[in-house]
C-alpha positions in Angstrom: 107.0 73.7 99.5 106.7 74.2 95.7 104.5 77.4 94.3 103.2 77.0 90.7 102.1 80.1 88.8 98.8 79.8 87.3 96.7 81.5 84.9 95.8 84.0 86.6 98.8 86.7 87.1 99.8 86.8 90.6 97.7 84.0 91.5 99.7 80.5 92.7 99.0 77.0 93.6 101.2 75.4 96.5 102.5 72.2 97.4 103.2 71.5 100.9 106.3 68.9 101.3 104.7 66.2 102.9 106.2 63.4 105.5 104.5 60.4 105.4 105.0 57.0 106.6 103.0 54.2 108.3 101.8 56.6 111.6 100.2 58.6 109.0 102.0 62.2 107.8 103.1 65.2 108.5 103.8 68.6 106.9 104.1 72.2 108.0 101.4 74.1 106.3 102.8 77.8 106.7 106.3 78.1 107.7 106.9 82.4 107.2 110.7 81.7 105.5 109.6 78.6 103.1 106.9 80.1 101.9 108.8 83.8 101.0 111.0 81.2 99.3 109.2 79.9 97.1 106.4 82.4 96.0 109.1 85.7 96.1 106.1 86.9 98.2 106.4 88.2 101.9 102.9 88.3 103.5 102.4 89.3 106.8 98.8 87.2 107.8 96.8 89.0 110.5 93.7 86.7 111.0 93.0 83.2 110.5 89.3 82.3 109.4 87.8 78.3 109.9 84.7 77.6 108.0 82.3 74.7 107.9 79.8 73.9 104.9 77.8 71.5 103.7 77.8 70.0 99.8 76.7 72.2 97.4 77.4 75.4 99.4 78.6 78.2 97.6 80.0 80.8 99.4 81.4 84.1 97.5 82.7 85.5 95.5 83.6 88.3 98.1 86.9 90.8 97.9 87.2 94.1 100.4 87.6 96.9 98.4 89.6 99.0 101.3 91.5 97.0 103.2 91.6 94.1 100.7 93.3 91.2 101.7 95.5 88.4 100.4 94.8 84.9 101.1 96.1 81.5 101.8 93.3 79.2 101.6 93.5 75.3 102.3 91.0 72.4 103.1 91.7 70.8 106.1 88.1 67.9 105.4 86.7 67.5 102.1 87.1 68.8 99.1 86.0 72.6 97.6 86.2 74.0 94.0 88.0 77.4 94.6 87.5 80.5 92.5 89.2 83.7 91.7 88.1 86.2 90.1 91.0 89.0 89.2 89.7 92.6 89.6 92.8 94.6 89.4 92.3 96.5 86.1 95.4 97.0 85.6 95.7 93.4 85.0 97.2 91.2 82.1 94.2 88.9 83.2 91.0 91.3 84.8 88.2 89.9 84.8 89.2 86.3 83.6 88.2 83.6 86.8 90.1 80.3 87.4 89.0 77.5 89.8 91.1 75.0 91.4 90.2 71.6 93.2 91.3 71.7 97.1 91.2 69.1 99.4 92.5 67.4 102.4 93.3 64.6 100.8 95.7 66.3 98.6 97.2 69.1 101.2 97.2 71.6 98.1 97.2 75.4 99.0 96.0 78.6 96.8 97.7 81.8 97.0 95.4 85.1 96.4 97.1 88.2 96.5 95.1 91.2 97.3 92.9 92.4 94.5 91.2 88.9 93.6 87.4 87.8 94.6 87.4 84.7 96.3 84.8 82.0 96.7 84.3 78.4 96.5 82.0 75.5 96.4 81.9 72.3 98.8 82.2 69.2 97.0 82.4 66.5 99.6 79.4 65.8 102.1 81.5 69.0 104.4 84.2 70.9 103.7 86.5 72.3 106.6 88.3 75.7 104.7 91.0 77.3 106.5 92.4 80.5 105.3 94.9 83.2 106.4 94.3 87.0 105.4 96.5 90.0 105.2 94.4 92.5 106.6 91.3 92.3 108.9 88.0 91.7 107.9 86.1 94.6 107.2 82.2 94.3 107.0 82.0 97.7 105.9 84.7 97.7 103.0 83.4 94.0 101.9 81.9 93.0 98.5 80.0 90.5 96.4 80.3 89.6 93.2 77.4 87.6 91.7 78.6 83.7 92.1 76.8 83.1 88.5 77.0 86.4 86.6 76.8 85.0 83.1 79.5 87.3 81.9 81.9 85.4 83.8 79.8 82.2 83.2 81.5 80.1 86.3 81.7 76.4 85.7 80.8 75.8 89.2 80.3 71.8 89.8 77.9 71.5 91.6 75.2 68.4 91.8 71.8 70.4 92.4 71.1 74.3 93.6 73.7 75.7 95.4 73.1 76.8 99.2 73.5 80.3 99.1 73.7 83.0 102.2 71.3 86.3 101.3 74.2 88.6 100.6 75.7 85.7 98.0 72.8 85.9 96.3 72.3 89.4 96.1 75.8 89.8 94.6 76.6 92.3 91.8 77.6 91.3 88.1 81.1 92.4 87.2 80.0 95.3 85.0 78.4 96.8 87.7 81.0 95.8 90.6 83.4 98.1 92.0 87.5 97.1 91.0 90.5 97.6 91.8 92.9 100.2 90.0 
């Protein structure tokens, strides 16, 4: 497993080692050690999530403000563009987003450390995206930012209008969001 840091403080992009040979391949994609390892992070993960979406989905940019959670967040089908958005004020980077091509083609992981809203946008014809959290979801603690507040202006590429769920749409804009500390 190799962990690159990105632009985002905090935020890293992982590389599975992968086995692969004419039966197909194979690769562990979360072993506890390897990844402490190689991102200096230990993350205990209480919940794994599985969601399904059709092109042009875009689903987030959601964060919990109690209880927030980090994230390990792969594509198992298809291909997504990932975004994160940091919202730690205390920051080198707040409020600056960075998005990242995942697919299952490539096996390529993001990490998200608490702090960050997360979202992403389905590419392929489906996307399956599997993530692990480090906290439970929270319905009550959980927020929205706007997917295209034009403060962050978001290259999101997408090929038409995005399929949005009501409370994507009805995000807020970062200047009227609540952050971290």
């Amino acid at each position: 497993m190799r962990a690159t840091p990105t632009a985002l403080a905090d935020v890293l992009a992982i590389e599975p080692r992968v086995f692969a040979d004419a039966r197909g391949y194979f690769f562990e994609s979360f072993n506890e050690r390897a990844f402490a390892q190689a991102t200096g992070v230990e993350a205990k993960f209480v919940q794994d999530n599985h969601s399904r979406s059709v092109r042009n989905t875009v689903r987030g940019l959601h964060y919990q403000i109690q209880q927030p959670q980090g994230k390990l967040v792969r594509v198992v089908a298809g291909e997504v563009f990932d975004v994160v958005v940091d919202l730690r004020r205390s920051s080198p980077t707040f409020a600056r987003w960075e998005g990242h091509h995942l697919s299952a083609e490539k096996k390529n992981m993001l990490w998200i450390p608490a702090g960050f809203a997360h979202g992403f946008a389905v590419l392929s014809d489906y996307a399956d995206f599997l993530y692990k959290t480090t906290d439970y979801w929270a319905p009550q603690h959980e927020r929205t930012l706007l997917w295209n507040d034009p403060d962050l202006a978001i290259a999101w590429p997408l090929a038409g209008a995005p399929i949005l769920a009501a409370k994507d749409q009805a995000g807020k804009r970062l200047s009227e969001a609540e952050v971290f500390a």
